[in-house]
N, C-alpha and C positions, 0 to 999 in steps of 0.2 A: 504494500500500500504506500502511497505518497499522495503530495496535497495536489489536487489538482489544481491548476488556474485557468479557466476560461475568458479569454480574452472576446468583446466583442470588434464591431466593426471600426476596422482601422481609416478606410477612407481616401489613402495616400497621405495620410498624417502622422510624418514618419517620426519627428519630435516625441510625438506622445507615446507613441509604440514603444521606441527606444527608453525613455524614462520608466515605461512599466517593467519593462525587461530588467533592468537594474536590478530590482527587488526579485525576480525569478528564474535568472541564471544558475543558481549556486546550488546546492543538496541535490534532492532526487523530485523537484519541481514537472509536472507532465503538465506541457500548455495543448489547451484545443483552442487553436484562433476559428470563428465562426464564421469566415469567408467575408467578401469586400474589401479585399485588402487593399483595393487600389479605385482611383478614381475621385474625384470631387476636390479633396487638401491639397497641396501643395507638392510633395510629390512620393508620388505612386511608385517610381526608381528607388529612392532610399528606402520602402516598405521592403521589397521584392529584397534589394541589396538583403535586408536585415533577415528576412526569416530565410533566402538561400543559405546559405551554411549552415541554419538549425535543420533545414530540412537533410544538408548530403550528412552530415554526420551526427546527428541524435534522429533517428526519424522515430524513434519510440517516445521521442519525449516531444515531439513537436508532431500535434496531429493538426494537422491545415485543410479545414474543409473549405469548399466551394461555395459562393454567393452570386446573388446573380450578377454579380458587375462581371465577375469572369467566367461569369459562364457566356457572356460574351465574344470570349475567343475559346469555350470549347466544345460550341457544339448550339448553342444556347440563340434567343433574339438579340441583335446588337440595336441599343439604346441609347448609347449615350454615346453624346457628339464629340468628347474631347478623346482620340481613340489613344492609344497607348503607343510607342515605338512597335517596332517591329523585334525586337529585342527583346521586349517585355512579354509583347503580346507570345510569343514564340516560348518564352517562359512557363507560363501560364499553362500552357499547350503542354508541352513537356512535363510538369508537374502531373497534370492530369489523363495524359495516357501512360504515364511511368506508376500509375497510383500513389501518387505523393500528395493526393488532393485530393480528397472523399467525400462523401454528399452527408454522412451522419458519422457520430459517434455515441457508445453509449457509456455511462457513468455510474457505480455504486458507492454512492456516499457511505461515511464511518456508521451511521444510521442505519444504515441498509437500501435507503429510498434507490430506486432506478431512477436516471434520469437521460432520456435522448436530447442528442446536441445536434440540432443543425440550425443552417443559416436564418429560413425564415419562421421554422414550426411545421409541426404537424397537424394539420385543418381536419375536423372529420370523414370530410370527404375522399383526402389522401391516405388516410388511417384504412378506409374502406375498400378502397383501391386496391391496399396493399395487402388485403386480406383480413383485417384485424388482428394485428399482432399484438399479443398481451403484454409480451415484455419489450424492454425497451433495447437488449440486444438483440432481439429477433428482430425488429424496428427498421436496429440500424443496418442489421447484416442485407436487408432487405433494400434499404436505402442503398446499399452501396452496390448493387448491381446494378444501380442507375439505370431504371426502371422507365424506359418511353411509353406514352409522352408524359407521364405525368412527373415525370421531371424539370420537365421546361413549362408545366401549366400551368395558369396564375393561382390558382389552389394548392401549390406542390410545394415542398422544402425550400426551394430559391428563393420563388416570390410569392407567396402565402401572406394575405394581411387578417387582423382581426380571427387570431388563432382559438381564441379565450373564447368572443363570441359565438366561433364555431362550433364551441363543444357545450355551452349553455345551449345555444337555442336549438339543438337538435335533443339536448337531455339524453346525450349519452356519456356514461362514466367513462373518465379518460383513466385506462389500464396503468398506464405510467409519467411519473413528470418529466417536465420538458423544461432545456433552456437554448433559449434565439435569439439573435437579432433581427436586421432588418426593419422593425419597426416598433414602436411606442406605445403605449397609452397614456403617456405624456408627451407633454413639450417642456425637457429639460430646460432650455434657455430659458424660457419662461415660468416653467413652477406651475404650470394648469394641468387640469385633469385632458386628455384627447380620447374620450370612451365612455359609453354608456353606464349611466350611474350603478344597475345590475353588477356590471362591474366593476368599479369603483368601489363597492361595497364589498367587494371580496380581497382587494387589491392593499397592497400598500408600497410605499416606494422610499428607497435609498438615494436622497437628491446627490447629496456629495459623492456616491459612488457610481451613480447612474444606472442603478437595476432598481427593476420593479418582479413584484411577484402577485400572481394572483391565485386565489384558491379554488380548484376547479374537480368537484366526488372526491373528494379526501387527496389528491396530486396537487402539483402545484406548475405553473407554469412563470418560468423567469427569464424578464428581459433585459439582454447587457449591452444595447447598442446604444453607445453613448452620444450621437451624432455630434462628433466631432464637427460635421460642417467645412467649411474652407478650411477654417483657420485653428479647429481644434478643439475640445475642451476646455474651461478652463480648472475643472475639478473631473476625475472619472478614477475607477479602480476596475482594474478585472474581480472576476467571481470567483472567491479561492474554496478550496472542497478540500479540508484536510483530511488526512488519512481514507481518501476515497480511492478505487481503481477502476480502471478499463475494464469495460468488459468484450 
């Protein structure tokens, strides 16, 4: 066992990536960065620079999943206008046919909770897809055969929003917790609610570290994407899981 740290979305905001890393280079630390490494900050190259080398030599301790900004060059809809080198992009690429870059992971707290990690969550609908897997390594083993199309669907792991509301308003119990980024039920910069008082009422939120958690059948689902934005943070922590392991 060791502490996990779940990093959410980096953004191309290489500053703040590199200052969390500080604090999780050292003991026997396992990061699962939650995909979006690149795109929107400032730059996307120093991201890449920083988690290559974790990825050629610890790849047990650096698990690098996929988001949708890069699944942009693999395989994925390309969106956004500001495109990456050729260099980068070609990177990307490589990570993800060499399986350096996975669509899920899954997590057993010191607790014992299961928890699936992917980029944007898992919606009922993609739960259903997948068969209903109970646990949350069956989930991920599932996810990671990158399963068409619901991989690239707006309901799917990439780009999934309103994951929480998914599973209230269908009333069905979600088998295991989850933690994503990709999106909110807040607006950090701001300090408001951005989600239906239903949930709201289940929720509560960590502003200085920038996760939120909501309560959903006895699970729980948690959000660690800090939205950095252009220019970054100016408070965020990754999600630390002591004494948890891979499953």
């Amino acid at each position: 066992m060791a502490t996990i740290a779940v990093i959410g979305d980096v953004g191309g905001c290489a500053a703040q990536l590199a200052a969390a890393l500080e604090g999780l280079d050292a003991g026997d630390t396992v990061v699962i960065q939650v995909g979006d490494l690149v795109d929107r900050g400032p730059d996307s190259t120093g991201v890449l620079d920083l988690v290559q080398p974790r990825i050629d030599a610890t790849p047990r301790r650096w698990i690098q999943l996929a988001g949708n900004h890069e699944a942009q060059y693999t395989g994925g809809m390309s969106f956004w206008a500001e495109r990456l080198s050729d260099a980068d992009a070609g990177r990307l690429r490589s990570w993800w046919l060499r399986d350096r870059m996975q669509v899920a992971a899954a997590v057993r707290t010191a607790a014992g909770e299961e928890l699936l990690v992917t980029h944007a969550g898992l919606t009922v609908a993609a739960w259903r897809e997948l068969g209903g897997p109970v646990t949350a390594a069956t989930a991920a083993d599932l996810l990671n055969t990158r399963p068409e199309p619901l991989l690239w669907a707006d309901h799917g792991p990439l780009w999934a929003e309103h994951v929480a509301a998914s599973w209230l308003q269908e009333h069905e119990p979600m088998p295991f917790s989850q933690v994503h980024g990709h999106s909110s039920i807040v607006d950090h910069h701001r300090r408001v609610w951005r989600c239906a008082e239903r949930i709201r009422q289940r929720s509560t939120v960590d502003w200085d570290a920038r996760h939120t958690t909501t309560r959903v059948s006895g699970a729980r689902i948690i959000g660690v994407d800090p939205k950095h934005g252009r220019l970054g943070a100016p408070t965020w922590a990754p999600l630390l899981l002591p004494g948890a392991e891979l499953l």
